[in-house]
N, C-alpha and C positions, 0 to 999 in steps of 0.2 A: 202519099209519099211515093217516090220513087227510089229504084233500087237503084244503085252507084254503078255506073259501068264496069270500074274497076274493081278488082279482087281487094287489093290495099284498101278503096276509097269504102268498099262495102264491110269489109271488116270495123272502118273507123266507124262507119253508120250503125251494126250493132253494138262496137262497143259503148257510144256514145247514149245507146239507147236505154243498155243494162243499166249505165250510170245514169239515168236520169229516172227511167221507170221501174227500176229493181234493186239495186243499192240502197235506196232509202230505205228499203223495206227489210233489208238483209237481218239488222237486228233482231226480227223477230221470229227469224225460221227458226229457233227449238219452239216457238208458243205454238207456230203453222205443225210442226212435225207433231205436235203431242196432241193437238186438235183434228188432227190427221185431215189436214188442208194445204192443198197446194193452189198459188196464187197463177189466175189467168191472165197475165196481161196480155196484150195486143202485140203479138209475135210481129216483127220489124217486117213492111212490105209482104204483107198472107206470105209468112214462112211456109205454107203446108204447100204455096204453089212457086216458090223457085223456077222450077224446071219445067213448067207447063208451060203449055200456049197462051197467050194475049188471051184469046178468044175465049178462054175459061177465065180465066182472071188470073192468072199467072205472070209471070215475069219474062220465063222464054230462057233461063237463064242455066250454064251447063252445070253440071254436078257440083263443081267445088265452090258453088256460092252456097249452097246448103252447108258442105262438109263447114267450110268458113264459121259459116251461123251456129252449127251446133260444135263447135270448137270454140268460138268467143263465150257461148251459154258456160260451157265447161269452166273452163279459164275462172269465171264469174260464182263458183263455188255453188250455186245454187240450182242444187241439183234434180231439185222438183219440176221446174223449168225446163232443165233441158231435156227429161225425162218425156217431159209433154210434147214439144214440140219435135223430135225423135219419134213419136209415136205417131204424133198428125203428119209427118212428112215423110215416112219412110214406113207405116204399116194403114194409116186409116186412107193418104189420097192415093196411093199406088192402087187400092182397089175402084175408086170413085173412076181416076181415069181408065182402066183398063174395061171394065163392066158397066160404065152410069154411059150415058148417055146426054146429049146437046140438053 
């Protein structure tokens, strides 16, 4: 997949994706919460590299395409998700890119 050039065009890309990959499922987050399981799906275009380079596998893309992403997750009630992907995009790749190497 590719990420939408536009802000509008990438917003409609995660919301389209919530409802297709994460909606279905909504009905069963008190089963997920009580099992104390939160569901991985495949974050839209490696949410965790938005703002990285190509060359890593990134998108190149400036900050409010993240903000975007985890404001649709929001929006979408399901808050285990956006939990996740808040965590892989703003605490686990900030260290990958600052300290990892090619």
């Amino acid at each position: 997949m590719v990420v939408p050039d536009s802000l509008d065009a990438f917003r409609d890309h995660v919301r389209a994706f919530i409802a297709r990959e994460i909606a279905p499922s909504a009905g069963r987050a008190s089963d997920r919460f009580r099992a104390r399981f939160t569901p991985r799906p495949a974050p839209p275009d490696s949410s965790a590299g938005l703002k990285y380079a190509r060359e890593w596998g990134g998108s190149q893309r400036p900050y409010a395409f993240t903000h975007a992403m985890l404001d649709e997750f929001g929006r979408s009630g399901e808050m285990g998700c956006l939990l996740s992907l808040a965590l892989l995009s703003e605490f686990a790749t900030p260290h990958l890119a600052l300290y990892g190497g090619d």
